[in-house]
ZAMARGU-4260 file (C-alpha; in steps of 0.2 Angstrom, whole numbers, plus 5000, padded with zeros to 4 digits):
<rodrens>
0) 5112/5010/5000 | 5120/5010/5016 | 5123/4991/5024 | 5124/4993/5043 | 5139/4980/5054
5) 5149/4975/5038 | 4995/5040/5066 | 4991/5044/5049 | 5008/5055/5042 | 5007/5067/5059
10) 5017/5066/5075 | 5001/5061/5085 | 4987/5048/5082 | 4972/5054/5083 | 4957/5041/5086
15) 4947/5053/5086 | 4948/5056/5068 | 4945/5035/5065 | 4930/5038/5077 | 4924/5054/5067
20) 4925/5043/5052 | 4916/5028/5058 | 4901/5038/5065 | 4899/5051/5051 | 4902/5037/5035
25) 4897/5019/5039 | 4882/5012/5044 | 4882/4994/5053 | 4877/4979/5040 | 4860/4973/5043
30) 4859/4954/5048 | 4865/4942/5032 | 4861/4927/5026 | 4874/4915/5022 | 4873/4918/5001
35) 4874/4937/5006 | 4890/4947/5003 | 4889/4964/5004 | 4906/4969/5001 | 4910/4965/4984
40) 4926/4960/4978 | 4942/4971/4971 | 4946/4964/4952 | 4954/4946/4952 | 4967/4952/4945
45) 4976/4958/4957 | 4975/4944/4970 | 4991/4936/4975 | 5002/4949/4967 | 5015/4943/4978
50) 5017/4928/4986 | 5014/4928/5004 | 5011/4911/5010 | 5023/4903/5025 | 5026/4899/5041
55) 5042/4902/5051 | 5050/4890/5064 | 5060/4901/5072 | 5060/4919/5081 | 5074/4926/5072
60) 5069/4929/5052 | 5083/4923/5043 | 5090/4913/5028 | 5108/4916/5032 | 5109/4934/5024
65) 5098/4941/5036 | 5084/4940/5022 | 5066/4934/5029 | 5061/4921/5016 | 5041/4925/5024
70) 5035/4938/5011 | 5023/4949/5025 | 5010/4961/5024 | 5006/4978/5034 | 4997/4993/5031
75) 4993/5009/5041 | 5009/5012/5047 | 5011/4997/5057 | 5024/4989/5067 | 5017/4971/5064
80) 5016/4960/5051 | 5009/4945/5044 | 5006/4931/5031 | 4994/4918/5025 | 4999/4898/5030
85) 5004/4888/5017 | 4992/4875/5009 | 4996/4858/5019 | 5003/4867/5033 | 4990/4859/5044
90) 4997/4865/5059 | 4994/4885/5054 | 4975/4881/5047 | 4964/4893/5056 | 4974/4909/5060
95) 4985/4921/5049 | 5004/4919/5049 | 5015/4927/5063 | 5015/4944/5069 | 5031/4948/5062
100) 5034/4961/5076 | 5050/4976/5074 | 5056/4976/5091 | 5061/4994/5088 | 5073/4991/5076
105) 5072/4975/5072 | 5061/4960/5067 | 5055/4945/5075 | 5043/4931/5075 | 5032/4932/5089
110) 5023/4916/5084 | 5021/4904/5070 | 5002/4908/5069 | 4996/4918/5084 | 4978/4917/5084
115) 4971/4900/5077 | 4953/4898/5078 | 4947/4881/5084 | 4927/4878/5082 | 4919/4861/5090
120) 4902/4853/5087 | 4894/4843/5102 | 4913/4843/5109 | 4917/4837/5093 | 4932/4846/5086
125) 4929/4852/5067 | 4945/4849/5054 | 4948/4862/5046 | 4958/4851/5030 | 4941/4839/5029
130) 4933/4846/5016 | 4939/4852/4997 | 4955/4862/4999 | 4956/4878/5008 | 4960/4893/4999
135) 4973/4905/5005 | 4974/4924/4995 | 4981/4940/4998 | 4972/4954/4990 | 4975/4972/4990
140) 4972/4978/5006 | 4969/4961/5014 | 4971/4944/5017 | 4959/4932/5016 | 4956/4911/5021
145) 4941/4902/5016 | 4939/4882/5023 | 4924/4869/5018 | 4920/4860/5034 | 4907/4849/5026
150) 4889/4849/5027 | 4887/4865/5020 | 4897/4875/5034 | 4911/4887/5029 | 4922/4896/5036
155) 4929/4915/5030 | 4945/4922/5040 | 4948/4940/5031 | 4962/4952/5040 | 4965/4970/5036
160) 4972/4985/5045 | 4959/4996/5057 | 4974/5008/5062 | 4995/5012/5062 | 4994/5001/5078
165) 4979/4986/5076 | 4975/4974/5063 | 4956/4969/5061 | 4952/4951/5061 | 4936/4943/5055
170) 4929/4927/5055 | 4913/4922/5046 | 4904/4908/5049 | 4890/4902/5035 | 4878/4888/5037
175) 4873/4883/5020 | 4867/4868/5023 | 4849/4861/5027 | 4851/4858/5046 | 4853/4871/5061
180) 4874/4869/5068 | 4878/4875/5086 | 4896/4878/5087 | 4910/4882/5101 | 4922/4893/5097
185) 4941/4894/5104 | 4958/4903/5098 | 4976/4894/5103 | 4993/4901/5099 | 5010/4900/5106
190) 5024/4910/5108 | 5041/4907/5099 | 5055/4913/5107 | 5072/4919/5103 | 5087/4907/5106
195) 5099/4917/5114 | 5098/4928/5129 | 5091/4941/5136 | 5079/4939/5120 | 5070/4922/5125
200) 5066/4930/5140 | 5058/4946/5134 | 5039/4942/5128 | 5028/4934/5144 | 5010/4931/5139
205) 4996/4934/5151 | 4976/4934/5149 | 4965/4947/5149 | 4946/4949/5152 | 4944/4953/5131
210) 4959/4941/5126 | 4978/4939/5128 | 4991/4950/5130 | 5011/4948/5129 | 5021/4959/5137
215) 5039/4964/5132 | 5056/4966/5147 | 5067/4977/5143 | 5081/4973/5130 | 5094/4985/5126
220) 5105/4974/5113 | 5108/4986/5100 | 5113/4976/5085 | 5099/4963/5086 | 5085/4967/5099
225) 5078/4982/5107 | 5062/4985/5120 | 5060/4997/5135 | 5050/4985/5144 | 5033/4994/5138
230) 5028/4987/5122 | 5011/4976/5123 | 5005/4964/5110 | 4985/4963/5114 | 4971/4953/5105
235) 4956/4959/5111 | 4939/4951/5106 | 4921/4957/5103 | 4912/4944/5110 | 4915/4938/5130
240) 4928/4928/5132 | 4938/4917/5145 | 4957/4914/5143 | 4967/4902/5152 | 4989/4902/5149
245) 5000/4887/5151 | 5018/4894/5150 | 5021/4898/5133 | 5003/4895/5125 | 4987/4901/5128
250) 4967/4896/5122 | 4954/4909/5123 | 4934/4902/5123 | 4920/4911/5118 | 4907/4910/5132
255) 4893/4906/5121 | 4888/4892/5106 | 4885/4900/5091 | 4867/4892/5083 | 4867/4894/5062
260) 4850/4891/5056 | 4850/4886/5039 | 4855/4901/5026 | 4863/4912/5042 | 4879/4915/5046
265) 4888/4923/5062 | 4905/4934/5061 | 4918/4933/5075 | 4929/4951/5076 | 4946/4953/5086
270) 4959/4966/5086 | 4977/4964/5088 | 4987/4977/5092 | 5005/4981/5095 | 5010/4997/5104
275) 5028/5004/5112 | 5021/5014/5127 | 5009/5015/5140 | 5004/5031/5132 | 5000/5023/5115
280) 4992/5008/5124 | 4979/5020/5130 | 4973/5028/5113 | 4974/5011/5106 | 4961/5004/5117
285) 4949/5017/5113 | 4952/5015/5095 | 4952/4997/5095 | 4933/4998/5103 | 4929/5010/5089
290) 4933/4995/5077 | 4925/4983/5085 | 4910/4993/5087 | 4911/4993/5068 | 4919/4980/5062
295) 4912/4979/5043 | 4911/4997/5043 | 4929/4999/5046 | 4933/4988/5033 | 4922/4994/5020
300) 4933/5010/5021 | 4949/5002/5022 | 4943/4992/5004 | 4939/5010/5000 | 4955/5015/5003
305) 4965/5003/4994 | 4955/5003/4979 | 4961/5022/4977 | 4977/5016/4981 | 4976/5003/4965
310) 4969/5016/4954 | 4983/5029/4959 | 4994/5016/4954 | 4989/5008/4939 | 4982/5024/4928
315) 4992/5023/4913 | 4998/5007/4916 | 4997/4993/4901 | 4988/4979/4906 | 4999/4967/4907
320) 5009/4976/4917 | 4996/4981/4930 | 5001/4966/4943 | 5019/4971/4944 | 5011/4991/4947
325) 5000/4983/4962 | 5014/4972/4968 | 5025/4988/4971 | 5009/4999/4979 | 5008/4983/4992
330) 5026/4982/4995 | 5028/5003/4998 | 5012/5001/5009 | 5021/4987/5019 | 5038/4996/5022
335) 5027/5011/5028 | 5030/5014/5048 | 5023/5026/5055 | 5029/5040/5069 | 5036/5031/5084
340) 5052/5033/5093 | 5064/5046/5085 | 5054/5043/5068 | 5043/5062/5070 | 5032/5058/5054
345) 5026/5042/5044 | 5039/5038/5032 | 5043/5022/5022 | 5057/5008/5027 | 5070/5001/5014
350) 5064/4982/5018 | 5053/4972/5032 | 5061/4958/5026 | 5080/4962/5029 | 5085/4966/5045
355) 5096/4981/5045 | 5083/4989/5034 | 5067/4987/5045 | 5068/5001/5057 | 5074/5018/5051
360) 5074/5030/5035 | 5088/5034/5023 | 5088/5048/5013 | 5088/5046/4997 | 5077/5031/4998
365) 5066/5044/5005 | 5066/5056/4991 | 5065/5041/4977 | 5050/5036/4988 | 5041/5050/4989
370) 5039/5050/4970 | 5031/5035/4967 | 5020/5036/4982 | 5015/5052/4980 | 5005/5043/4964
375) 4992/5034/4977 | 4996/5044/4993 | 5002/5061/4991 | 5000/5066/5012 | 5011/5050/5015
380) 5022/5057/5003 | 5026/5073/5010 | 5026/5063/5028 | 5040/5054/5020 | 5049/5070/5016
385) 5047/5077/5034 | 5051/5063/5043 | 5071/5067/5036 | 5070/5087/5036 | 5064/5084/5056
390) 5081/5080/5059 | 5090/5093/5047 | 5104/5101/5058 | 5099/5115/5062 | 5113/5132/5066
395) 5112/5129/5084 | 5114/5111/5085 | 5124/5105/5102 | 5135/5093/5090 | 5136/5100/5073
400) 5135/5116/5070 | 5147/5118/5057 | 5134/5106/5048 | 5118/5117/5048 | 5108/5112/5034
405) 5113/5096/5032 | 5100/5079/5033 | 5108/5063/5040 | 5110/5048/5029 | 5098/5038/5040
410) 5087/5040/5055 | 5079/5027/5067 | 5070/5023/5081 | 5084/5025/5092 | 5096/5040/5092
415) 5114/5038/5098 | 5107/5045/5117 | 5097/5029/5116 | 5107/5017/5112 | 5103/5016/5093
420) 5121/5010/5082 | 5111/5011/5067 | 5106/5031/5067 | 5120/5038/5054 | 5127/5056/5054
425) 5142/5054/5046 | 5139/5059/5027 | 5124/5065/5022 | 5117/5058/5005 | 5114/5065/4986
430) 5102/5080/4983 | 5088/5074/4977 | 5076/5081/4989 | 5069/5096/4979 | 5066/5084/4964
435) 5054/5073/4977 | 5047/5089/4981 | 5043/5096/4964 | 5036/5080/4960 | 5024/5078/4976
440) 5018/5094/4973 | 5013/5089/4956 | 5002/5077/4964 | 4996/5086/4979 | 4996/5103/4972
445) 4999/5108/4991 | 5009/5124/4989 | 5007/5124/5010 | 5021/5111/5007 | 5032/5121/4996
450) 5031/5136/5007 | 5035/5125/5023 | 5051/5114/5012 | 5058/5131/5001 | 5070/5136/5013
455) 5074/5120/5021 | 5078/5114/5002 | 5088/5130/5001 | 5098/5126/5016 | 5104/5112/5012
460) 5109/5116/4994 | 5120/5128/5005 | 5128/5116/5015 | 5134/5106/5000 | 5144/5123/4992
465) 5149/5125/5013 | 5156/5110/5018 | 5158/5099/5000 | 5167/5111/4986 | 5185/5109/4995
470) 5192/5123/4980 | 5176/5133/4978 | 5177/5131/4961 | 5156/5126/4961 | 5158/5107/4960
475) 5154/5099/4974 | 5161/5082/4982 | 5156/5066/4992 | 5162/5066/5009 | 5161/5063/5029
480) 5156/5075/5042 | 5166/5077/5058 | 5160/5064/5070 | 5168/5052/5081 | 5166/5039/5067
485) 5175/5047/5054 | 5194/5049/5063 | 5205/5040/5050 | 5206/5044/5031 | 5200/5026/5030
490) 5184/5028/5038 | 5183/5046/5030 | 5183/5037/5014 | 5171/5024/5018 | 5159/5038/5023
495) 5159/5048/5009 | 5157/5032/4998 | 5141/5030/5010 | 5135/5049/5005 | 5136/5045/4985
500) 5124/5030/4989 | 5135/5018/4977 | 5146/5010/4992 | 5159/5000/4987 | 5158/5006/4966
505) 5176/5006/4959 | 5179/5025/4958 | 5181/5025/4976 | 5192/5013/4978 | 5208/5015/4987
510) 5217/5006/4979 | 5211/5016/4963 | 5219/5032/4969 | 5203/5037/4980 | 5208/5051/4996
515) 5201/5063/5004 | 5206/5080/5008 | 5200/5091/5024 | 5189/5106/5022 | 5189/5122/5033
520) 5180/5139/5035 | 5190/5154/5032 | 5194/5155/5052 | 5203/5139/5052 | 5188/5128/5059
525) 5186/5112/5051 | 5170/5108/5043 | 5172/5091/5037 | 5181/5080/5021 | 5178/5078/5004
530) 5185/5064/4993 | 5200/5072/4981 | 5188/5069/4968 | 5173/5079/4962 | 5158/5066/4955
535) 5148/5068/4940 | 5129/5061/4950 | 5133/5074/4963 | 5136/5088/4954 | 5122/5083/4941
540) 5107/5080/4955 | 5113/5097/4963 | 5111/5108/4946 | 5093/5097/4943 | 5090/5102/4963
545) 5093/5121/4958 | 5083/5123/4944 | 5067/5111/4954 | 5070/5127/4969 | 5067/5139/4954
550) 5054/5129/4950 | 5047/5129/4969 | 5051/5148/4970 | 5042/5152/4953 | 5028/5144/4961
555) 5026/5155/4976 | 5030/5172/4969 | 5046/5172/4975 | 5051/5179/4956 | 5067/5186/4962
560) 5073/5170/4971 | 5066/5160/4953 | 5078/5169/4944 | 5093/5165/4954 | 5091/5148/4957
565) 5090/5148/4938 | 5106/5154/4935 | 5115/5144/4948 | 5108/5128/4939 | 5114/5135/4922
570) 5129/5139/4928 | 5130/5120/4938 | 5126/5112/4921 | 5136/5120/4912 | 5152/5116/4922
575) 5146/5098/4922 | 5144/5098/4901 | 5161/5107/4899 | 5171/5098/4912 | 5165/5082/4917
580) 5161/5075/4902 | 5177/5066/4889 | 5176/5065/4873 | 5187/5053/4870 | 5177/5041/4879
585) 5162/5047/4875 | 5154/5047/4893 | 5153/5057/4908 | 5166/5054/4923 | 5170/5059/4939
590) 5186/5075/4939 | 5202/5075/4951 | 5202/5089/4963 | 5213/5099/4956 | 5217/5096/4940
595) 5202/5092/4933 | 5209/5075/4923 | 5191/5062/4921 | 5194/5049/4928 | 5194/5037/4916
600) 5205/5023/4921 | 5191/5018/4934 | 5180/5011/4920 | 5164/5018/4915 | 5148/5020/4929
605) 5130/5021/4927 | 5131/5038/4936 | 5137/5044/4917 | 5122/5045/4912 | 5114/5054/4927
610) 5118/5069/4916 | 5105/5063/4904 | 5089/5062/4916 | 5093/5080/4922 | 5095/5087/4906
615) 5114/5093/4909 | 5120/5086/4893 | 5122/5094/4877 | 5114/5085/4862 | 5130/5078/4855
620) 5135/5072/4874 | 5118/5062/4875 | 5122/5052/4859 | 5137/5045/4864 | 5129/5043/4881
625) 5115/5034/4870 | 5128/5023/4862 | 5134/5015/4875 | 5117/5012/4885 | 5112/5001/4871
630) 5129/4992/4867 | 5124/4975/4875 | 5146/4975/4879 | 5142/4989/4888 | 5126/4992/4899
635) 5111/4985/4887 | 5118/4967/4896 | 5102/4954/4899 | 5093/4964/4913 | 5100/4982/4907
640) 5111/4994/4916 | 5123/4986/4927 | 5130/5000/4940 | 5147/4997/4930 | 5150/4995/4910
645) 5151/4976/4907 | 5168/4979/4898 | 5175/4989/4916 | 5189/4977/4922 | 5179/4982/4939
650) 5164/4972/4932 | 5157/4961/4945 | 5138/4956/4942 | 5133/4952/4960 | 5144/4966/4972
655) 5133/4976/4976 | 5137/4992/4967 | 5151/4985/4956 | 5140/4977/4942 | 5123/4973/4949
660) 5106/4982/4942 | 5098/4996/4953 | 5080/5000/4947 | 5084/5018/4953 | 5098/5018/4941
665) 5090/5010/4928 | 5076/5023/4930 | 5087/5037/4928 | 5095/5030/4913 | 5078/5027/4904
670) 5072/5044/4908 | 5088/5050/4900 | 5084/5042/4884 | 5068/5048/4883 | 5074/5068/4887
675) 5084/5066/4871 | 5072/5059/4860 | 5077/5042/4862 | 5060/5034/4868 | 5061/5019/4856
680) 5076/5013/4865 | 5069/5017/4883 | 5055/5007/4877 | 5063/4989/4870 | 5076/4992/4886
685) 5062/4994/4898 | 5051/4979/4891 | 5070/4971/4892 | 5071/4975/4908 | 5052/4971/4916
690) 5053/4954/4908 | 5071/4948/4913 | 5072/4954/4932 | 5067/4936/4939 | 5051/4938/4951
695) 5046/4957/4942 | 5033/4948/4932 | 5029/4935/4942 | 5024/4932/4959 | 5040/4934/4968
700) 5047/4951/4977 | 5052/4966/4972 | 5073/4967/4974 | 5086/4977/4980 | 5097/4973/4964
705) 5096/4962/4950 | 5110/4952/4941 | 5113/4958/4924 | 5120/4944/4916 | 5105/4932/4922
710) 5091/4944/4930 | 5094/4933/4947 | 5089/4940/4964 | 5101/4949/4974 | 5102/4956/4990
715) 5088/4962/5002 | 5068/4959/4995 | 5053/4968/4995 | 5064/4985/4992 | 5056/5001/4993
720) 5064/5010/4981 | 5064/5001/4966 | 5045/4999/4969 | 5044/5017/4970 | 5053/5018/4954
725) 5045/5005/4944 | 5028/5015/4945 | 5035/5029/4934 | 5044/5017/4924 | 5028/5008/4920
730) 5020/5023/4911 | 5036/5028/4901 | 5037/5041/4911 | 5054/5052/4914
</rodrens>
């Protein structure tokens, strides 16, 4: 994983699809009593899988890593967030936490609790901390408040998602008690702004006939903060409403009392909706009367929905280890944005919750993704996969046309005509793409989608053997495209690290011998650079990516074109088991260019047993793998497989890709075992595993990395691909 500065899966969003749905499925709820609860409840179980209660004091999300410490939900797609206040926060009683809003790229506070709703009796305001303690739950799907105001009143604040663009707020009022109540109702927030200019001047608030609006200037500062000047965030109410706005706060009254007679209860419903552009704006204001013409009916489907979503998820799952499955649905689901700016179709974020990681797509987080969403969602899952093959470079590209084929590491909302720094074209990353394919398909069984990825798959196994096999000799390397970026052998270097995903891992060091040699087409024209080395992942993935393409061709009829991805994946294999694997050492390495020597003076990487999970080594080869995935000197450490042996002198348990535990990696190792028969071991290293990683079983978030010597937190939370990975990991599965 590269770190930067060191409408439902389509390109359009249809309302009228939500409004088709609405009309042909739901029918409005009849008036309730205040014991009546039509919507029943998703399993206990699953409630507060993930701990998602706080309040920010500040604009900028932050702990000094650029971490957000506010664990957030979103669904749909969105491009706002929020949380649930925490018990004794007074101040935030009343209204759900934030928005956390990605200001293209990048996310912000837009207030500490936006919309707080404020009830008053006779002008006398009503506490919401008076009576027992308030209860504050996130659930699958939603999140949910519930306040005792005394004398049998109650208040119930449930928030879902209506759309990619607006969240659906309700608010329930229930008179219990023995006496009729006539109430005011009111909704206060306040803006917080960034510290430093020309941020703090970027959101304004103004009132609206149905609410409040903020509007956003334009910001172009492309490391921290970027608007065009046309984004909105609109809350817009059901009932009629007056709003007045004092500078940085607001307080919208509904015109009417509410009267509860005894047994009775009245529901408020609002929308808030973040859009970029007018355009957007537009459909969203249709949509968002569609809700609220519906309120319970649009959240009767969304509980629909997300009870799908659990069931996808947990099938097969043990028991025990059902909230850890629901915890990784919740955080995928969150990461998911959907198409705006450059981003064509829906696809899945490496972290809200870390900045650099909020508002583009890698790679081959993607194709890791798509696997385990593709166990609840399958169409999100092949948006995932289109969202990078939109921007695959095609033969006539203006910039790049000796790269045809290719995908970029990373796409955002911005491209480099926009101003965007974070969009990366200079190394592509691993081939894992028909795997993600294949295993969608499984799912879906869509063959629509194999026939529309097959020769896009194809083309990009091309470029690999075009511009990555510097001698031809069918093993491929790690390298850098020819872009602006990539001028000096040191920045070469540093982007053909970025293409193997493993960044800074010792066998690309410099100082280890790592260089990188230019490669040219047979008229002279230079195509790009390769490392002087050829690595053992790469050439593994590829030979598994030529025998998923047979696979894909087998499927459609395409018997010819079956049989010669076959071979190639034979003959990929074999040079793998025949040279890339020493018997001395009794793992798999990384070659020289050239003379073939392994590379064994760099220590022993988890990508040695890559060869494993893609069924590339022989029988003999996977026991000796075996043996040292279960030697607790080696990688069966406290939380087990660290991305380096524990007896490399490169071992270092918390940088990054020098020692730290990827759930991807681990994934692939576990899957290894079990191809060779070893599922007794995959099993206790598993369970090892699950139990150890602090916050897997718990309530805490799901991690970029893991110490393996302590099973300590590291690096950026709520990340997407080790949720994704941890679904197939929790049914044994390879």
């Amino acid at each position: 994983m590269t770190r930067w500065r060191d409408r439902h899966l389509s390109t359009h969003r249809p309302v009228s699809a939500l409004t088709a749905l609405l009309l042909a499925g739901c029918a409005l709820a009849v008036p309730r009593t205040a014991a009546a609860h039509e919507r029943p409840a998703p399993p206990p179980a699953y409630a507060d899988v993930l701990d998602l209660r706080g309040t920010p004091t500040a604009a900028e999300p932050g702990d000094g890593e650029d971490n957000n410490p506010v664990n957030v939900f979103a669904d749909q797609g969105a491009w706002h967030a929020y949380a649930l206040p925490k018990t004794g926060d007074t101040d935030s009683y009343g209204g759900f936490t934030g928005p956390l809003y990605i200001a293209q790229e990048y996310p912000w506070w837009l207030s500490g609790s936006f919309s707080r709703i404020r009830l008053t009796e006779h002008g006398r305001p009503l506490d919401l901390a008076a009576g027992s303690a308030p209860r504050f739950t996130s659930l699958p799907g939603r999140l949910v408040q519930s306040y005792d105001l005394g004398g049998g009143l109650r208040l119930t604040l449930e928030l879902r998602f209506a759309t990619d663009r607006t969240a659906l707020v309700g608010a329930e009022l229930s008179n219990t008690g023995r006496t009729p109540r006539t109430l005011d109702a009111a909704w206060t927030g306040n803006l917080l702004r960034p510290a430093d200019r020309p941020m703090r001047d970027a959101p304004s608030l103004t009132a609206t006939p149905s609410g409040v609006g903020v509007d956003f200037a334009e910001v172009r500062e492309t490391w921290d903060y970027l608007t065009d000047g046309t984004e909105r965030f609109e809350v817009t109410h059901k009932d009629r409403v007056r709003t007045t706005v004092h500078g940085d706060t607001y307080r919208t009254e509904a015109e009417k009392p509410v009267t509860l007679a005894p047994g009775r209860s009245h529901r408020f419903d609002w929308t808030e909706s973040y859009t970029f552009t007018a355009a957007e704006r537009a459909t969203e204001r249709a949509g968002v009367r569609s809700v609220l013409a519906r309120p319970e009916a649009v959240g009767a489907a969304a509980d629909r929905r997300w009870r799908g979503y659990v069931a996808g998820v947990t099938r097969g799952v043990p028991a025990e280890r059902r909230r850890t499955a629901v915890k990784s649905l919740e955080t995928l689901v969150t990461n998911w944005r959907s198409a705006a700016g450059r981003i064509k179709h829906d696809g899945i974020t490496p972290s809200i919750s870390y900045k650099w990681f909020t508002g583009g797509i890698w790679a081959w987080d993607t194709w890791k993704q798509a696997v385990g969403t593709a166990r609840f969602d399958p169409r999100l899952a092949q948006s995932q996969i289109r969202s990078m093959f939109d921007w695959q470079i095609t033969p006539d590209s203006a910039t790049r046309p000796q790269d045809a084929g290719m995908i970029p590491d990373a796409v955002f909302y911005n491209d480099p005509s926009r101003g965007g720094g974070n969009w990366n074209e200079r190394n592509s990353k691993p081939p894992l793409a028909a795997w993600a394919v294949w295993e969608v398909y499984g799912k879906s069984r869509d063959k629509g989608f194999l026939r529309e990825m097959y020769p896009k798959l194809a083309a990009y196994q091309a470029w690999w053997y075009r511009n990555r096999d510097h001698d031809g000799n069918g093993l491929a390397e790690y390298g850098a495209t020819v872009d602006p970026a990539n001028e000096s052998a040191a920045d070469q270097r540093l982007a053909a690290a970025w293409e193997s995903g493993m960044d800074n891992a010792p066998r690309f060091d410099a100082a280890l011998g790592t260089g990188v040699v230019a490669n040219r087409a047979a008229d002279g024209t230079l195509l790009g650079h390769s490392l002087d080395q050829e690595s053992v992942d790469l050439n593994a993935y590829l030979a598994a990516d030529q025998g998923y393409l047979a696979s894909i061709a087998g499927a459609l009829g395409r018997t010819a074109d079956a049989r010669h991805w076959k071979r190639r994946a034979d003959a990929t294999a074999t040079a793998v088991r025949t040279r890339m694997y020493d018997a001395a050492d009794g793992w798999f390495h990384d070659i020289a260019l050239g003379t073939g020597a392994p590379l064994t003076a760099r220590g022993r990487g988890i990508e040695g047993a890559v060869p494993l999970w893609t069924g590339t080594a022989s029988a003999a080869q996977a026991r000796a793998v075996r043996a040292k995935l279960t030697d607790p000197a080696e990688f069966a450490t406290t939380v087990p497989f660290p991305t380096v042996a524990k007896s490399s002198p490169y071992f270092a348990p918390t940088a990054y890709w020098r020692g730290p535990v990827w759930l991807d990696q681990a994934y692939f190792a576990l899957g290894g075992l079990r191809r060779y028969g070893y599922a007794k071991d995959a099993d206790a290293l598993t369970d090892r595993l699950l139990d150890r990683a602090s916050g897997l079983a718990g309530n805490g978030p799901i991690m970029e990395n893991y110490d393996p010597t302590t099973g300590a937190p590291l690096n950026a939370p709520n990340f997407s691909w080790s949720a994704a990975l941890l679904l197939p990991m929790l049914t044994r599965d390879r």
